[in-house]
C-alpha positions in Angstrom: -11.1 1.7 -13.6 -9.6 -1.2 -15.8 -6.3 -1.2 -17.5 -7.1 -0.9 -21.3 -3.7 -2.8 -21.6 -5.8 -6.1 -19.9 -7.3 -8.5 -22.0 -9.9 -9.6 -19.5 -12.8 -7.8 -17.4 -11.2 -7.4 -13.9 -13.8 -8.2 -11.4 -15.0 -5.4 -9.0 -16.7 -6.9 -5.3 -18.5 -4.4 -3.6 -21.0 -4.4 -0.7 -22.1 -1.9 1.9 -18.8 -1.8 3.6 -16.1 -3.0 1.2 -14.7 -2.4 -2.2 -12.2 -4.7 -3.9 -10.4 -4.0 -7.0 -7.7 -4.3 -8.8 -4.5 -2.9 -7.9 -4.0 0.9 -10.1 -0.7 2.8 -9.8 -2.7 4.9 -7.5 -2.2 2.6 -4.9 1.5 1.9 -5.2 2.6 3.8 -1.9 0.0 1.9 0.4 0.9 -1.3 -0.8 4.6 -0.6 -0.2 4.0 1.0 3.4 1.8 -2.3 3.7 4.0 -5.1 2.7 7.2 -3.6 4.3 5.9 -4.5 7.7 8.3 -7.0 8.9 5.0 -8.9 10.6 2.9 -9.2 7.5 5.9 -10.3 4.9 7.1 -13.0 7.1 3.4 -14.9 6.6 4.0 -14.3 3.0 6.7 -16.6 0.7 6.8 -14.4 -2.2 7.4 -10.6 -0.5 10.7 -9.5 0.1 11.5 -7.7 3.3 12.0 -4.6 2.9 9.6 -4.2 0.3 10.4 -1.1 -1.6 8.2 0.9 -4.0 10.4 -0.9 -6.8 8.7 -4.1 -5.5 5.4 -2.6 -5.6 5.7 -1.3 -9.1 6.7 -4.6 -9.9 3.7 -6.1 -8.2 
């Protein structure tokens, strides 16, 4: 589902065996557990290690 609060259509890609959306609050907890692995934040510039849900709300 869109956020009302977004001025533009967010684009939804979806074939037989994915479906990628937009991040929803829903997915908060997942994305933390994600981006706290030491492995995948040190590829990234921009995550902080450890990556708590505070980071992920503010993602």
């Amino acid at each position: 589902m869109a956020d009302p609060a977004w001025p533009f259509a967010t684009p939804v890609l979806k074939t037989e065996r994915l479906l990628l959306s937009a991040p929803t609050p829903d997915d908060r907890a997942a994305i933390q557990r994600l981006a706290d692995d030491y492995d995948v934040s040190r590829w990234l510039m921009r995550v902080p290690h450890p990556y708590t849900l505070d980071d992920a709300d503010f993602f």
